[in-house]
C-alpha atoms as a printed R data frame, in Angstrom:
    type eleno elety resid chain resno       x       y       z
1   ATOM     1    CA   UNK     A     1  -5.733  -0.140  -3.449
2   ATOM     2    CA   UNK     A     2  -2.894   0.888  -1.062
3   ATOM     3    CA   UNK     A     3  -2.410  -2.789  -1.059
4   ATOM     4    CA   UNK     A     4  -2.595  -3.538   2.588
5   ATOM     5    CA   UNK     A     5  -4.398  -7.128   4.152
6   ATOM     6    CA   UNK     A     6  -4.720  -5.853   8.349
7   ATOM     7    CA   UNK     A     7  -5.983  -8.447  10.696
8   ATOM     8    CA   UNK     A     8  -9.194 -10.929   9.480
9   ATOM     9    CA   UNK     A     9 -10.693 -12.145  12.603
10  ATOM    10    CA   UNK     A    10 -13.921 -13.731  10.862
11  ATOM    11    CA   UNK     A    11 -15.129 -14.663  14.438
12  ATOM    12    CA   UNK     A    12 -15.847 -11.339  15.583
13  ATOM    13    CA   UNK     A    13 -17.772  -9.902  12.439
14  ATOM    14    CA   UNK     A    14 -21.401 -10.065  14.406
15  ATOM    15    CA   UNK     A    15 -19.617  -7.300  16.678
16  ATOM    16    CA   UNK     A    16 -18.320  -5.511  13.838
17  ATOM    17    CA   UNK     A    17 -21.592  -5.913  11.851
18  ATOM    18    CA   UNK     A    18 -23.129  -4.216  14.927
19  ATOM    19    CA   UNK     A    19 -21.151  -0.799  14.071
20  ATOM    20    CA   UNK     A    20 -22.183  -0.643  10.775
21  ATOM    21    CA   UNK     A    21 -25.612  -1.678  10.284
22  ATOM    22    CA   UNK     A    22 -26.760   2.118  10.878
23  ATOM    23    CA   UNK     A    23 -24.373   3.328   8.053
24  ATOM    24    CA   UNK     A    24 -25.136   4.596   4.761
25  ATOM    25    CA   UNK     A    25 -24.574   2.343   1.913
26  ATOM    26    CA   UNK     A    26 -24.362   2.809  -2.230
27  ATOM    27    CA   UNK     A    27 -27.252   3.224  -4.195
28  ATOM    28    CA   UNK     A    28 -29.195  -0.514  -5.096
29  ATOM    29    CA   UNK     A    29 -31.201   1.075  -8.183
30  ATOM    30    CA   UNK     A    30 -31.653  -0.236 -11.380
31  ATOM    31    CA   UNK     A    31 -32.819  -4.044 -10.222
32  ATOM    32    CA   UNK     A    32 -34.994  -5.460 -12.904
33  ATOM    33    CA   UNK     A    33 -34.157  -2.237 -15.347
34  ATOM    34    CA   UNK     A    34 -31.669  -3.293 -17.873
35  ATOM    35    CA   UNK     A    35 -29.076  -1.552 -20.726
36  ATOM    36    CA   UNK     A    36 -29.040  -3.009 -23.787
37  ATOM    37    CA   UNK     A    37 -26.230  -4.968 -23.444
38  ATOM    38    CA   UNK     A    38 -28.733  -6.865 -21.473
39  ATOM    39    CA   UNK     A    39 -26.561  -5.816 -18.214
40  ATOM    40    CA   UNK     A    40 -28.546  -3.660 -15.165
41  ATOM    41    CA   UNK     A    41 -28.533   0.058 -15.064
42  ATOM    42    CA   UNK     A    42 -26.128  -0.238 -12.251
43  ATOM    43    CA   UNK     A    43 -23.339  -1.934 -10.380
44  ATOM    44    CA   UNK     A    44 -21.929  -1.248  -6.449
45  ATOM    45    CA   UNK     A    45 -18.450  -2.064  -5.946
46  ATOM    46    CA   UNK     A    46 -16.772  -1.985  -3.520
47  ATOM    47    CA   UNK     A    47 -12.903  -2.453  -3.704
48  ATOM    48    CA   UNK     A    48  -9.585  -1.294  -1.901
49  ATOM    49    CA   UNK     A    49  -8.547   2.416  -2.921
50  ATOM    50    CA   UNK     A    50  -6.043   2.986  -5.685
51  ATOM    51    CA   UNK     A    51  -6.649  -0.278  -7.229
52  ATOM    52    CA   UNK     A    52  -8.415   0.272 -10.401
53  ATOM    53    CA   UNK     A    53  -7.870   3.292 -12.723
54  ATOM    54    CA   UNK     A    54 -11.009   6.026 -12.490
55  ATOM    55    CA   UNK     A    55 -11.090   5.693 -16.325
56  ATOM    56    CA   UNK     A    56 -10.998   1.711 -16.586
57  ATOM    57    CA   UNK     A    57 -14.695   2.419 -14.478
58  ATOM    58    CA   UNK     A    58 -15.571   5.228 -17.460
59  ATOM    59    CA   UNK     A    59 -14.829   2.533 -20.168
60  ATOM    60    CA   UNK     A    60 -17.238  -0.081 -18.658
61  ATOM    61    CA   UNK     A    61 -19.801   2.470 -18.127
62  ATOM    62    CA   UNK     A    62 -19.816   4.025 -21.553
63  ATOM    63    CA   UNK     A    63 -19.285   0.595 -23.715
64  ATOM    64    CA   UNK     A    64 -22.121  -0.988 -21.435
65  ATOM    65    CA   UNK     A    65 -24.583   1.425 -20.154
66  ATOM    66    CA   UNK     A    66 -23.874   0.799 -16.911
67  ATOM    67    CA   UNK     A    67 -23.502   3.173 -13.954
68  ATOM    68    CA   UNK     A    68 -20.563   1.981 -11.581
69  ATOM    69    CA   UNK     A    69 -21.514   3.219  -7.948
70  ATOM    70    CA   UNK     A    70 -17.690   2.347  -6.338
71  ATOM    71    CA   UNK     A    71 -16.904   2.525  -2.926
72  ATOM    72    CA   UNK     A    72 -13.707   1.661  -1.551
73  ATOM    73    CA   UNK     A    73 -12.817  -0.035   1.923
74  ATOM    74    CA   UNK     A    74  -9.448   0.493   4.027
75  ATOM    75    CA   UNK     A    75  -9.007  -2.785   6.219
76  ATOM    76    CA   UNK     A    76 -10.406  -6.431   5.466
77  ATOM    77    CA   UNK     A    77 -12.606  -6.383   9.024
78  ATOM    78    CA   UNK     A    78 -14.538  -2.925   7.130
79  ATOM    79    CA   UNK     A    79 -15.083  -4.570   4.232
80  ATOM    80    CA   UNK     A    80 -16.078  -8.155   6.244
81  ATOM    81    CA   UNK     A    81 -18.388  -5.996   8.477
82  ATOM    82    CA   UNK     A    82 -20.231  -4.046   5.632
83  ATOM    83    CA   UNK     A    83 -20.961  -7.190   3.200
84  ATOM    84    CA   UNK     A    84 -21.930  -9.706   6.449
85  ATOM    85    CA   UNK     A    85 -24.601  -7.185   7.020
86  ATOM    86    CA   UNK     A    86 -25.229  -5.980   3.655
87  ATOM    87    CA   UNK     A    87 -28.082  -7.560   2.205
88  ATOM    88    CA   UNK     A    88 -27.403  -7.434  -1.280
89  ATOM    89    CA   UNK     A    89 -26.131  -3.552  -1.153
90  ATOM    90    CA   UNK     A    90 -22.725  -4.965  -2.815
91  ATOM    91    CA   UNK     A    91 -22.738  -6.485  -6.060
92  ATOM    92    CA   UNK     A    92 -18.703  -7.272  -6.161
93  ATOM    93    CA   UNK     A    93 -16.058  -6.369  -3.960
94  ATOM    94    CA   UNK     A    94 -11.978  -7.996  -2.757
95  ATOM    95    CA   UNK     A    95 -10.983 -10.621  -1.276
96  ATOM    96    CA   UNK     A    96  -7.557 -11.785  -0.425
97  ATOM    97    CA   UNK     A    97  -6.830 -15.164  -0.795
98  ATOM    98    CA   UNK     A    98  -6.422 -16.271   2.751
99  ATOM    99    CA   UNK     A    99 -10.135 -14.237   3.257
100 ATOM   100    CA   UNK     A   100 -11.943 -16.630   0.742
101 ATOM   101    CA   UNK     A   101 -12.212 -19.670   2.295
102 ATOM   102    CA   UNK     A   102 -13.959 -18.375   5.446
103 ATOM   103    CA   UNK     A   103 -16.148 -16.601   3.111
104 ATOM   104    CA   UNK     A   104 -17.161 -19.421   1.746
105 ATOM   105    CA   UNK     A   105 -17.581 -21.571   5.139
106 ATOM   106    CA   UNK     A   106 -19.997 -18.706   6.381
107 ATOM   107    CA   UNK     A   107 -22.032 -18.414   3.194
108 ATOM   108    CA   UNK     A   108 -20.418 -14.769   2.699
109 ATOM   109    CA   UNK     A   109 -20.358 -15.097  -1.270
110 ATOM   110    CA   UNK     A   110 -21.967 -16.418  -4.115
111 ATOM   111    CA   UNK     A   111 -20.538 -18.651  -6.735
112 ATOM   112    CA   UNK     A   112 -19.198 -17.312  -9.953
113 ATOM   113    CA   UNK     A   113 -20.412 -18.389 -13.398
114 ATOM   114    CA   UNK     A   114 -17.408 -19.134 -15.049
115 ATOM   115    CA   UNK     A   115 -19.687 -19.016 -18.693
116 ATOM   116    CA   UNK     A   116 -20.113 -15.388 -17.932
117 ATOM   117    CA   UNK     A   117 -16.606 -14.841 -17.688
118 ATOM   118    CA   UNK     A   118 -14.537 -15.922 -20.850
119 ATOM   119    CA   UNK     A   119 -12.215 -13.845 -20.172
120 ATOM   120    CA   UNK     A   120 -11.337 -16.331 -17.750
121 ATOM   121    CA   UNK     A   121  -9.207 -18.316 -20.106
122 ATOM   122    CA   UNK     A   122  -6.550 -15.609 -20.272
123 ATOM   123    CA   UNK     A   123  -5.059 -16.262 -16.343
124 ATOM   124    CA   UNK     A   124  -1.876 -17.850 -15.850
125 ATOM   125    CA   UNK     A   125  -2.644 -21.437 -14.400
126 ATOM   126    CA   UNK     A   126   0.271 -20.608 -11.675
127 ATOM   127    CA   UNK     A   127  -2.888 -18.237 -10.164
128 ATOM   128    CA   UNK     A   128  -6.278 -20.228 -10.615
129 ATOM   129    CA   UNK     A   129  -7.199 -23.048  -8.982
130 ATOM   130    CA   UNK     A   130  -5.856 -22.551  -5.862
131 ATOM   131    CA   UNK     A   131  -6.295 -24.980  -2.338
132 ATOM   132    CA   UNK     A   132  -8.316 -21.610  -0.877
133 ATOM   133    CA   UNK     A   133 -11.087 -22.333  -3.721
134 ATOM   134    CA   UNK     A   134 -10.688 -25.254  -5.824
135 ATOM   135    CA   UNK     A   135 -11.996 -24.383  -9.452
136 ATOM   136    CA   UNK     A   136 -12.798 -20.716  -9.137
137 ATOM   137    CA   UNK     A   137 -15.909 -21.997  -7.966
138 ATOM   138    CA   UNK     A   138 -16.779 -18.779  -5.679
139 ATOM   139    CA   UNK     A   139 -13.151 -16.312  -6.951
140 ATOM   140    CA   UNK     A   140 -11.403 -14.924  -9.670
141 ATOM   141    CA   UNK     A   141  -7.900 -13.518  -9.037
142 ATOM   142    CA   UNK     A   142  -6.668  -9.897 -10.156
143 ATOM   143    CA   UNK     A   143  -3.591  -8.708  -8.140
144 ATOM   144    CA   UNK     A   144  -1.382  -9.541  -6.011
145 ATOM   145    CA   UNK     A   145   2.381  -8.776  -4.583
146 ATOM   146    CA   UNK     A   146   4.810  -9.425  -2.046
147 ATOM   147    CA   UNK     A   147   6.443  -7.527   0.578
148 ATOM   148    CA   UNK     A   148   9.934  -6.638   0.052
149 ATOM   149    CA   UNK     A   149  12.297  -4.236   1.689
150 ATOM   150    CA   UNK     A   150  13.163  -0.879   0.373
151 ATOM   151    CA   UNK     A   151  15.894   0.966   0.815
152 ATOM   152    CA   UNK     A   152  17.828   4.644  -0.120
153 ATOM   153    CA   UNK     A   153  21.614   4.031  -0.299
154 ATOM   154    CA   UNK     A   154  22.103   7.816  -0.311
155 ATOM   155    CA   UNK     A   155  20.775   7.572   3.777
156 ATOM   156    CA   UNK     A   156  20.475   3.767   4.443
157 ATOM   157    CA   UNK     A   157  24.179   3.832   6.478
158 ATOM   158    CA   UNK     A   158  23.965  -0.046   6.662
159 ATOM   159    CA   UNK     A   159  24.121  -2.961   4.727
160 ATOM   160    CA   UNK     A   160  20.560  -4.586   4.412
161 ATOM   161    CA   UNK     A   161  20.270  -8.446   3.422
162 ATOM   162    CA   UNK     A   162  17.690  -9.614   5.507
163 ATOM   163    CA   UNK     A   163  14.312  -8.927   7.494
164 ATOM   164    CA   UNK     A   164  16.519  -9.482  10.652
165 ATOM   165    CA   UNK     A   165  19.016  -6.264   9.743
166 ATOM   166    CA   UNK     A   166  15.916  -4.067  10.288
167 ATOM   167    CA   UNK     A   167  16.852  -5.216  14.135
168 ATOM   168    CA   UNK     A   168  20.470  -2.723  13.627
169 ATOM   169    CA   UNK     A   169  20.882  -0.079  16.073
170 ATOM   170    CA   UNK     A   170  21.863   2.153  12.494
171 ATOM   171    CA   UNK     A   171  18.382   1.675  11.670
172 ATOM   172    CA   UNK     A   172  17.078   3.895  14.628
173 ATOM   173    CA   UNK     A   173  13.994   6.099  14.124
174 ATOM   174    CA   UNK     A   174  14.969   4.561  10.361
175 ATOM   175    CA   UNK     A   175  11.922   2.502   9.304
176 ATOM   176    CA   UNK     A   176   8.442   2.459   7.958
177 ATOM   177    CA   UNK     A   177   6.367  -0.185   8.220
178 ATOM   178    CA   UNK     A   178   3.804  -1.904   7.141
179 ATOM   179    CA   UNK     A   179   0.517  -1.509   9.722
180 ATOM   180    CA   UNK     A   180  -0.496  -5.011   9.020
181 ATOM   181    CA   UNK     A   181  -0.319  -7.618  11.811
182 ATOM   182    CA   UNK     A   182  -0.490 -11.046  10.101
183 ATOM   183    CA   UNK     A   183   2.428  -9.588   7.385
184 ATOM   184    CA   UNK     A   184   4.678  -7.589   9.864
185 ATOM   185    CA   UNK     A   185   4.644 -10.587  12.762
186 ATOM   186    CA   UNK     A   186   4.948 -12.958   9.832
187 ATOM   187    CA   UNK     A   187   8.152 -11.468   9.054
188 ATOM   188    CA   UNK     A   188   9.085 -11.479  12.228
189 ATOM   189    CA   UNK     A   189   8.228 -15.220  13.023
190 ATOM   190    CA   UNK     A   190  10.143 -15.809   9.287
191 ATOM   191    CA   UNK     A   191  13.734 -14.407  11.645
192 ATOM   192    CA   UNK     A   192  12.931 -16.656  14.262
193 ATOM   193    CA   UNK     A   193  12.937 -19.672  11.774
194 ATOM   194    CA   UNK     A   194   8.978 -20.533  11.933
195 ATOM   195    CA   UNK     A   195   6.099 -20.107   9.286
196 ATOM   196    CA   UNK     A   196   4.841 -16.424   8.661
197 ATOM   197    CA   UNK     A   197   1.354 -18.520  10.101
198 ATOM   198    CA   UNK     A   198   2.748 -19.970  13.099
199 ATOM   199    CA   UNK     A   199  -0.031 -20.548  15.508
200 ATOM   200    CA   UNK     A   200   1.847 -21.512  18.353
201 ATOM   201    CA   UNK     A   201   1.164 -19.245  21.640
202 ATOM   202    CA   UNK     A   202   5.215 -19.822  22.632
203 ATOM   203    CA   UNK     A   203   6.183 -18.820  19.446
204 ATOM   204    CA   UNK     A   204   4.342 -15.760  19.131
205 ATOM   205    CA   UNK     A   205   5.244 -14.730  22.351
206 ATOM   206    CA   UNK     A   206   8.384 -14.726  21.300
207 ATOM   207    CA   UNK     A   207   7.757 -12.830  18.028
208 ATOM   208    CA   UNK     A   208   6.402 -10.337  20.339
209 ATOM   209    CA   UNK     A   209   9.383  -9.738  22.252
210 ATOM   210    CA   UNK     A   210  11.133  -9.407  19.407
211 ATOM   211    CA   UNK     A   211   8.840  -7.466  17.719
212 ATOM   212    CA   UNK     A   212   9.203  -4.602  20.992
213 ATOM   213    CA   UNK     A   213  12.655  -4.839  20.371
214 ATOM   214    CA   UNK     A   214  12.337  -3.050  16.365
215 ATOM   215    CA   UNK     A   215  10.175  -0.742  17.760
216 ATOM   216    CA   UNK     A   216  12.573   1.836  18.325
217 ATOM   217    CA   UNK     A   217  13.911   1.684  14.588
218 ATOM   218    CA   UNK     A   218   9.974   2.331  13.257
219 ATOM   219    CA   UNK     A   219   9.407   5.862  12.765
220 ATOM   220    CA   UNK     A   220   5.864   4.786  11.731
221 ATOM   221    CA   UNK     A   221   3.537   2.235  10.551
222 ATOM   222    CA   UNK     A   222   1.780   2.780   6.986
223 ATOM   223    CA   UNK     A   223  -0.121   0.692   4.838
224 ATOM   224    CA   UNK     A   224  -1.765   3.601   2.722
225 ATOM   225    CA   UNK     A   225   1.057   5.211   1.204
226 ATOM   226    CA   UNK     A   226   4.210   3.386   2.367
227 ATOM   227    CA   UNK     A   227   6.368   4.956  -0.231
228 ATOM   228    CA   UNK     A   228   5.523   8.688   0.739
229 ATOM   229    CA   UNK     A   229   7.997   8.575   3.701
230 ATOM   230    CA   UNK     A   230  10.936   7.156   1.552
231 ATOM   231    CA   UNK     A   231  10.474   9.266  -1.389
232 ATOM   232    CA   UNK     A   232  10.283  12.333   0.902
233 ATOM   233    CA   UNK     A   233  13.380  11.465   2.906
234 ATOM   234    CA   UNK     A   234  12.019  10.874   6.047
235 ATOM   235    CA   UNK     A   235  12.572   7.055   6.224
236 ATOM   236    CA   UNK     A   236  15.614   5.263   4.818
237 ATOM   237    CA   UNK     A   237  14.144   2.172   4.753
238 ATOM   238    CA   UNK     A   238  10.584   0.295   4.395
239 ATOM   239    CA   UNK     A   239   9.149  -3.227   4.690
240 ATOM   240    CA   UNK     A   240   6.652  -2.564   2.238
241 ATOM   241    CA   UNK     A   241   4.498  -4.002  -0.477
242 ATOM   242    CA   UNK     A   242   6.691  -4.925  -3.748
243 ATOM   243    CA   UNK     A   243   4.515  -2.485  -6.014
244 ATOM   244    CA   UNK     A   244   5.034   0.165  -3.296
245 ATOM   245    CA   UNK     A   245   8.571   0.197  -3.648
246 ATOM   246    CA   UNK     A   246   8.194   0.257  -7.576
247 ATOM   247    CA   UNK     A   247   6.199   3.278  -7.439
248 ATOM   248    CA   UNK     A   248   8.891   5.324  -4.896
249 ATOM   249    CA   UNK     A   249  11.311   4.218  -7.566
250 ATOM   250    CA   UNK     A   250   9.589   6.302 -10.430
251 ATOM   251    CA   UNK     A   251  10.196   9.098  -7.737
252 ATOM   252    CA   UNK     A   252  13.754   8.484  -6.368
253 ATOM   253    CA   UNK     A   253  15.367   6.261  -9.094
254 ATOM   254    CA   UNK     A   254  18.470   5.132  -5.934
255 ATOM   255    CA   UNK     A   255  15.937   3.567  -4.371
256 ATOM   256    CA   UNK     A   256  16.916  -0.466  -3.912
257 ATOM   257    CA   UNK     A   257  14.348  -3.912  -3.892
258 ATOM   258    CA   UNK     A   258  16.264  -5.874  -1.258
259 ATOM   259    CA   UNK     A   259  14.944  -9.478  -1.166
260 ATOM   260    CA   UNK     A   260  15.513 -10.852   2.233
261 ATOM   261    CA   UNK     A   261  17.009 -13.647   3.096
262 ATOM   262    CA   UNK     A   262  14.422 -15.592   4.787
263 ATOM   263    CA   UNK     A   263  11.946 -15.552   1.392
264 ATOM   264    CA   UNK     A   264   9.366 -13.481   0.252
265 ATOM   265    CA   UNK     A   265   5.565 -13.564   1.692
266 ATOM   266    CA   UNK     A   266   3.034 -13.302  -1.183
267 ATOM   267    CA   UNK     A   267  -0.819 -12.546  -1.230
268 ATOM   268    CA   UNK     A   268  -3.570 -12.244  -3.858
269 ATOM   269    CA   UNK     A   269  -6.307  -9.770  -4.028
270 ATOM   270    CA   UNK     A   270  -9.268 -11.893  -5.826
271 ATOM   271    CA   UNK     A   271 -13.559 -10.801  -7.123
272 ATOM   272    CA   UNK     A   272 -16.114 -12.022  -5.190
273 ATOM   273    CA   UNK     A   273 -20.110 -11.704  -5.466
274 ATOM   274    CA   UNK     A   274 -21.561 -11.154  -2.121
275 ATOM   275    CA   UNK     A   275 -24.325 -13.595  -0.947
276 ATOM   276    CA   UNK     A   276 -27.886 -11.470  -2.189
277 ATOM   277    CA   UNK     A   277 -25.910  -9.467  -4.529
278 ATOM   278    CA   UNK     A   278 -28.710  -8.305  -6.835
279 ATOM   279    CA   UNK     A   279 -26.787  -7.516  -9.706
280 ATOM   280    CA   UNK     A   280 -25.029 -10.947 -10.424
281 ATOM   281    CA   UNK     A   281 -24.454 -11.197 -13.956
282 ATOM   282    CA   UNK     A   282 -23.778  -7.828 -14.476
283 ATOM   283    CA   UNK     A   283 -20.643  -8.050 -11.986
284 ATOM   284    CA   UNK     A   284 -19.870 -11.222 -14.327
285 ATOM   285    CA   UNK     A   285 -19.692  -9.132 -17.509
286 ATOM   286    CA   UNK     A   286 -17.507  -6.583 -14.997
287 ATOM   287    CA   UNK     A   287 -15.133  -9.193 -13.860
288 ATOM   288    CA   UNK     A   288 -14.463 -10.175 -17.587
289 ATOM   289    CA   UNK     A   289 -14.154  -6.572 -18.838
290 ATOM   290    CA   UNK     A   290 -11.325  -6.273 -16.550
291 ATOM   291    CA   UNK     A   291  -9.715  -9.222 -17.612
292 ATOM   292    CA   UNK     A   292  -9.694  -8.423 -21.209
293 ATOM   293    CA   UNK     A   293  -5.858  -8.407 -21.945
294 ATOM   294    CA   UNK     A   294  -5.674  -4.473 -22.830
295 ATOM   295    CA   UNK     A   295  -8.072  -3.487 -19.771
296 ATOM   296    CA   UNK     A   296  -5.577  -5.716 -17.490
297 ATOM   297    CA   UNK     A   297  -2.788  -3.775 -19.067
298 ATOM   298    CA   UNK     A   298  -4.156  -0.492 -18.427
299 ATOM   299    CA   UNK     A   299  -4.415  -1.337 -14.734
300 ATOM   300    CA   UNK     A   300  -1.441  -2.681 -14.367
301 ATOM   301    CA   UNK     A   301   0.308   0.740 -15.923
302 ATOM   302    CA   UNK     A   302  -0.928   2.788 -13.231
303 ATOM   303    CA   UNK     A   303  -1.380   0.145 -10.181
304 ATOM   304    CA   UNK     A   304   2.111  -2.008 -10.884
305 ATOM   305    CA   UNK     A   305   0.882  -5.399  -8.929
306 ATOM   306    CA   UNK     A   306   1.463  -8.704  -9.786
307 ATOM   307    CA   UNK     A   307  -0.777  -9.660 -12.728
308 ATOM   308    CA   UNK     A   308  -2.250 -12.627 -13.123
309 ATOM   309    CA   UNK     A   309  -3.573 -12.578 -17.170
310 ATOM   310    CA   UNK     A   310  -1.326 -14.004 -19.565
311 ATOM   311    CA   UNK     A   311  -2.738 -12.263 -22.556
312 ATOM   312    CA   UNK     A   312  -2.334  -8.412 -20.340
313 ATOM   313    CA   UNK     A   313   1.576  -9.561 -19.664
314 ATOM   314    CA   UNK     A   314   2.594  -9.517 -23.486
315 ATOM   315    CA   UNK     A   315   1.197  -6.005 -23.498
316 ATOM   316    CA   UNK     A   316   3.326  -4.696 -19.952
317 ATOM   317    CA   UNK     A   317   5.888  -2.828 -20.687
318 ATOM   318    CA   UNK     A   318   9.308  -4.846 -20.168
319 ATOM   319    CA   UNK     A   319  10.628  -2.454 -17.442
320 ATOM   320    CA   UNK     A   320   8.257  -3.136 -15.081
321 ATOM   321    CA   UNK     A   321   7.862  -6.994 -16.083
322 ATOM   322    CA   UNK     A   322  11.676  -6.718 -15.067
323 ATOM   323    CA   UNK     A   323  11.112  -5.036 -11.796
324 ATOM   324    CA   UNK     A   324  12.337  -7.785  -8.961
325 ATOM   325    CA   UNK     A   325   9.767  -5.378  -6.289
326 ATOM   326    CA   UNK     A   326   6.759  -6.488  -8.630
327 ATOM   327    CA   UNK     A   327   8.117  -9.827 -10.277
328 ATOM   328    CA   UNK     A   328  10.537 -11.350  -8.279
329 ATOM   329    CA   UNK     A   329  12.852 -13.618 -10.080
330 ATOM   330    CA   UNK     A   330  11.581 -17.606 -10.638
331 ATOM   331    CA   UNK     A   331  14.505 -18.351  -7.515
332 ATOM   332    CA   UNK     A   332  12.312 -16.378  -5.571
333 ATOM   333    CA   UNK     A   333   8.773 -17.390  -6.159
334 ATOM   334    CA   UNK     A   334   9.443 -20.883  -5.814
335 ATOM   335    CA   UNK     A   335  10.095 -20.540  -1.822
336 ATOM   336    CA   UNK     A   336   7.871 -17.689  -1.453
337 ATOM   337    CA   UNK     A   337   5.122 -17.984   1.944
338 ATOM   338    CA   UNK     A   338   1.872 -17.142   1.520
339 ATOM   339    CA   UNK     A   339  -0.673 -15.791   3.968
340 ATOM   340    CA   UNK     A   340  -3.382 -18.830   5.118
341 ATOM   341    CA   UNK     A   341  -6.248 -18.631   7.371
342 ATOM   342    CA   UNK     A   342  -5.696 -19.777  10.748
343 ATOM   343    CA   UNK     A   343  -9.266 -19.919  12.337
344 ATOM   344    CA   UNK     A   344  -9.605 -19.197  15.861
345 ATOM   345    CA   UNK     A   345  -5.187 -18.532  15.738
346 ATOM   346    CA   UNK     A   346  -5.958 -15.061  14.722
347 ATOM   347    CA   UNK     A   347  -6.790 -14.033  18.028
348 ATOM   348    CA   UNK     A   348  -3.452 -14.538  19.372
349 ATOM   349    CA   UNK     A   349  -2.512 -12.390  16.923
350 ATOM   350    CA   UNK     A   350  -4.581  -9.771  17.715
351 ATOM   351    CA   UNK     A   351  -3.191  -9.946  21.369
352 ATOM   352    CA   UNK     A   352   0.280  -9.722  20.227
353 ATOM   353    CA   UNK     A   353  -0.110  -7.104  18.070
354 ATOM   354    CA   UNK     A   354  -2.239  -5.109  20.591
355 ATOM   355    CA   UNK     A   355   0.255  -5.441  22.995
356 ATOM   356    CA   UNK     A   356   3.557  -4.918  20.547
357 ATOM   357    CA   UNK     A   357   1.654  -1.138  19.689
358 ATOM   358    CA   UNK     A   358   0.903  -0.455  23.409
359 ATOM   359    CA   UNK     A   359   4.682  -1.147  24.025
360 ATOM   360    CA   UNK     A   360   5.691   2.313  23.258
């Protein structure tokens, strides 16, 4: 995945659903034909991009039988669109955890069969059971991260503490960041002293205004490949997703995870089974192959997010375990923010941000 959560506005997936019900979709074969592992002929997923390893896939394919058709999706209201009007052409695909819950409220997903997935016993209890889905009843986390500031000393020119330095004049044409509403104006409501899911019109409005003000430090937004500008020079500084950072660091070593001041926003990337999915159990047996401990480790060695297994951390190398932009210290997570659903609320979002882009 290029780890990036844009804008869920759950009320307006009939429209959406409207501009995708013509398109193309993965191959359904193989109902009612089976390996024999005792798993169908074939799987559709459909997942962010650079989020699991092309030869994790091969493994599952050649130990089971099973032919992974993958497709991957670039914004939560594409992947909300396709599956609403799906009808069973996804077997499994991401949800983040604020994304769940609505899900489940508009009979989006299926539930999970926790005896198909054993595997299950390996997660960290700090990452199941969770107030979006109580009992893994319809999820199963894999990923997750926060967003964290990045910075290159060598061109920085400023001290940077906080989300509300990224406001300095030294910062000008300075910044990349994240093109991701409910993250980048929940930073922004985190300077003005309110919750990263304040719902209050006044409040936003005055996000917005501040918000204009930054926008002559942002030399761009990017949610795909955050990194590429500060590896390559042409930003000094990001607000970026922790495992982002990490990665630009295997590049340009200088770079710096600065924690800001006003705490950490966090989100988790979890399976789901669409509603119809014809290929049920054999998503199970998927789900649980990547959450065997070595599997998890694999995936974590070439997408460096915040894992969830227990068994898969004693195998991660210490360096990255050790990395604050992936694993922020204990300090950290205990006042970390995390991304909710807010109903109706995300409209007023969607008018801010509309009007913070149209601003310049």
């Amino acid at each position: 995945m290029k780890a990036k959560w844009k804008s869920l506005a759950l009320t307006s997936i009939a429209t959406l659903s409207l501009t995708v019900a013509g398109c193309g979709s993965s191959s359904q074969g193989g109902a009612g034909e089976q390996t024999a592992s005792g798993l169908d002929k074939e799987l559709n997923v459909f997942n962010w991009s650079e989020y699991l390893p092309e030869e994790v896939i091969k493994k599952f394919e050649d130990k089971y039988g099973v032919k992974v058709n993958y497709t991957t999706f670039s914004s939560n209201e594409e992947m909300l669109a396709k599956v609403s009007v799906g009808g069973g052409m996804y077997d499994l695909t991401m949800a983040s955890d604020y994304i769940v819950q609505p899900m489940v409220k508009q009979d989006m997903i299926e539930q999970i069969d926790l005896n198909n997935v054993p595997n299950f016993k390996n997660l960290l209890e700090d990452y199941t059971n969770k107030d979006y889905d109580p009992g893994n009843k319809y999820s199963i986390p894999y990923m997750g991260n926060t967003m964290s500031l990045g910075v290159n000393p060598d061109t920085i020119g400023t001290e940077i503490k906080s989300y509300k330095d990224l406001w300095k004049p030294e910062l000008k044409g300075k910044l990349v960041v994240l093109d991701d509403q409910r993250f980048v104006l929940g930073m922004v409501l985190k300077t003005l002293g309110y919750s990263a899911n304040d719902t209050d019109p006044a409040h936003l409005d005055e996000a917005k205004k501040k918000m204009i003000e930054l926008m002559p430090n942002i030399k761009a937004f990017d949610s795909d490949s955050p990194k590429t500008l500060l590896i390559n020079g042409e930003a000094s500084a990001a607000l970026a997703w922790g495992p982002e950072i990490a990665l630009a660091q295997r590049d340009k070593p200088q770079i710096k995870t600065i924690l800001p001041e006003e705490g950490l926003i966090i989100t988790f990337d979890n399976f789901v089974i669409p509603k119809g999915a014809k290929h049920k159990k054999t998503a199970e047996a998927f789900i649980n192959f990547l959450l065997d401990p070595e599997i998890s480790a694999e995936i974590a060695k070439s997408f460096p997010y915040i894992n969830p297994n227990r068994e898969a951390r004693k195998l991660i190398d210490k360096a990255t375990l050790d990395n604050i932009a992936i694993y922020p210290p204990a300090e950290e997570m205990k006042r970390v923010e995390s991304i909710k659903d807010i109903g109706d609320a995300v409209k007023e979002y969607d008018r801010v941000w509309s009007e913070v882009k149209s601003s310049q």
